[in-house]
Residue, then its C-alpha position, 0 to 999 in steps of 0.5 A: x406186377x399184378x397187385x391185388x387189394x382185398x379184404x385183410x383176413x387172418x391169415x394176413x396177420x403175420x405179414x402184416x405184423x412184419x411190415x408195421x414192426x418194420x416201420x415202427x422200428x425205423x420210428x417217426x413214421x407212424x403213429x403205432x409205438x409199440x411191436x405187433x405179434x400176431x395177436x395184438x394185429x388181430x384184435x386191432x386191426x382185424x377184428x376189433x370191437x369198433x367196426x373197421x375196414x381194413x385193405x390189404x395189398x397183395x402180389x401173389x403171396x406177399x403182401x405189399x401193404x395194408x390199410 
C-alpha cells in the first residue's frame, strides 16, 4: 500500500463527494447532514471564503480519505 497525502484540488471533488455522502447516508456519524454535489465540496471545502486546509489521502487514483 502506498498512500500518499497531498493537497485536495479540484479535480478530488467528485470522489470526495462520493466518500462523504456515503458517510452522511449511513447518519450519526458526522457532523454534515446534507448530500454534497460537486459544487456545494468546492466552495466548502476547497476553496471557501475563510482560509482552509484540507488533506487528501491517496492510492493511486483513489482516494482513500480527506481532511
Amino acid at each position: 500500500m502506498n498512500v500518499v497525502v497531498r493537497p485536495a484540488e479540484l479535480e478530488d471533488a467528485p470522489q470526495m463527494d462520493t466518500l462523504l455522502n456515503a458517510i452522511i447516508e449511513k447518519g450519526g456519524t458526522t457532523a454534515q447532514q446534507s448530500l454534497f454535489d460537486d459544487d456545494r465540496m468546492i466552495r466548502h471545502y476547497l476553496t471557501p471564503k475563510r482560509i482552509i486546509s484540507c488533506q487528501v489521502a491517496v492510492e493511486g487514483d483513489e482516494l482513500l480519505g480527506f481532511q
